[in-house]
N, C-alpha and C positions, 0 to 999 in steps of 0.2 A: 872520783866522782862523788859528789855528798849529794845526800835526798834530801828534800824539801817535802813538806806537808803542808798545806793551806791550813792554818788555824783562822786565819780570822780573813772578813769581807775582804780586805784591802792584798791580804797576801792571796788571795784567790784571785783578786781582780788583777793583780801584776803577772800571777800568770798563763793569765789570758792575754793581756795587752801583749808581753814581751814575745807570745809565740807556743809559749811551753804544755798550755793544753789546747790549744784550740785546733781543729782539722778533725781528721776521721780517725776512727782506733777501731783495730780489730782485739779479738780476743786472743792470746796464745793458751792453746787450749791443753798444751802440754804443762806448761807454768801455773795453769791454774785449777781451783781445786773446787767443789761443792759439795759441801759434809751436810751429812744428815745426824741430830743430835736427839735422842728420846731414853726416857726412861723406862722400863718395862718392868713385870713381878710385880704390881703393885707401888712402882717407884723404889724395888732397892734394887735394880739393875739396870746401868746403861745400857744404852744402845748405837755403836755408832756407826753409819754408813757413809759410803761415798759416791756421788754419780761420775763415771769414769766419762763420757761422752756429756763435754759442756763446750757450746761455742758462742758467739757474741760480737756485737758491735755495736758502736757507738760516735757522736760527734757532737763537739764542741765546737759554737759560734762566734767569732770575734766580741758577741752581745753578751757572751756566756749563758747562753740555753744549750740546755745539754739533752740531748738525745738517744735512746738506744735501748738494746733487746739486747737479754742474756736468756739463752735456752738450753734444757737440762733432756736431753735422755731418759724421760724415766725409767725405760725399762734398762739402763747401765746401771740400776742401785746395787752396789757390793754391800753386804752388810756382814761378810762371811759365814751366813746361815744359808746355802743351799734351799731351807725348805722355808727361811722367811721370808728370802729375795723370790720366793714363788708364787708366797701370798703375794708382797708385796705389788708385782707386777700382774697379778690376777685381777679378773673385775671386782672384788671384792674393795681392792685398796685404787691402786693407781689406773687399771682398766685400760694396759699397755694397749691392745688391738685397737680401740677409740679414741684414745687419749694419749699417743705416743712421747708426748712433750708437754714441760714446764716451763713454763714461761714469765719471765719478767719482763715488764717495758716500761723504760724509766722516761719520764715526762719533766724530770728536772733535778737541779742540786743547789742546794743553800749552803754558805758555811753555819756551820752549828757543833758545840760541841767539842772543839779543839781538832775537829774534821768537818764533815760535811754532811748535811740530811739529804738521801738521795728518798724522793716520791716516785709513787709511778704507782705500778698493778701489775697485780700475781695472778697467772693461769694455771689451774691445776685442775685435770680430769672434769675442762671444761668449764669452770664457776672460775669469773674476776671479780677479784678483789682489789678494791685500794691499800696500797703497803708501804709505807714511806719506815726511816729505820737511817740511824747514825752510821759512817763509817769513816774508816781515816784510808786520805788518799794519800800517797807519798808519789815521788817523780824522781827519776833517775835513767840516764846519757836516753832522754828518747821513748823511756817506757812509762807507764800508768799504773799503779797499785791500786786496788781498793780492799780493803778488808775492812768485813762487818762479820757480825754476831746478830744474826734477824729472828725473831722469837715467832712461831704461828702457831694458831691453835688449827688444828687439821681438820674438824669440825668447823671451819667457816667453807672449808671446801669441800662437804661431803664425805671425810676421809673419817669414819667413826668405827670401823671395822676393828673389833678387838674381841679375841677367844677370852672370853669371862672377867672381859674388861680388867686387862691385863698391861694393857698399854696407855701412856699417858697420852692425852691431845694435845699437851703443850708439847712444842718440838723447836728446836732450835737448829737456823740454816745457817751454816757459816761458810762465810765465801771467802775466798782469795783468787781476784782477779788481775792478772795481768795484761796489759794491754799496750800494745805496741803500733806505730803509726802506720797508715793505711798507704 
């Protein structure tokens, strides 16, 4: 079985035409992954977490309008701190009792970039944002890849909470999604 990536308009648009994305895709929520990337100490220490509970769907139209919602768990973040994944989910940060979920909802995809620009809007502890952001798609016997590297600054959603501002607001989401037909 060999993957294919759409790099460009035409190989996008073939596989549309021929069948190969178009229909409904759920998420395999086991396959796939959503990291959380920051730096902390003043920037000489990373930070990485993971939200264990992500699930999703989406659908492509014969037209190619693409459609769909990926939703994150926030209070699943592992960061292997016991006492950060506390903040974290305290109303301080993500405000798990209110705000139990993150939210994406994608409103479209271009190729661009040797992959695809996916648009759409990011919910986070309530405040959307428009979020558009490159990723490369690849396909293979049936299933959907996407992997991207999505940079936000946490302060467009309210997220400024840092012990002597100690933490950076630039943050890096990096997704790996798999998606298999509905």
């Amino acid at each position: 079985m060999t993957s294919q990536g759409p790099t460009t308009a035409s190989a996008l648009q073939a596989l549309i035409e021929d069948g190969t994305l178009t229909g409904s895709w759920i998420l395999d929520s086991a396959r796939s992954e959503v990291r959380l990337e920051t730096r902390h100490s003043w920037g000489l220490r990373p930070v990485h977490g993971v939200f264990r509970q992500v699930t999703g769907a989406g659908t492509v139209t014969a037209a190619g309008e693409v459609t769909g919602t990926l939703t994150v768990a926030a209070g699943s973040i592992d960061t292997k701190s016991k006492m950060r994944d506390k903040d974290l989910r305290s109303a301080k940060v993500f405000d798990i009792p209110n705000h139990p979920d993150i939210t994406y909802v994608v409103d479209g995809i271009q190729p661009a970039n040797g992959g695809v620009r996916v648009t759409g809007s990011l919910t986070v502890r309530g405040r959307t944002r428009p979020l558009s952001f490159d990723a490369k798609v690849s396909t293979v016997a049936g299933e959907m890849c996407l992997d991207a590297e999505v940079p936000v600054n946490r302060a467009d959603f309210g997220l400024t909470y840092s012990p002597l501002r100690m933490a950076s607001l630039h943050n890096t989401i990096a997704v790996h999604a798999v998606f298999t037909r509905q």
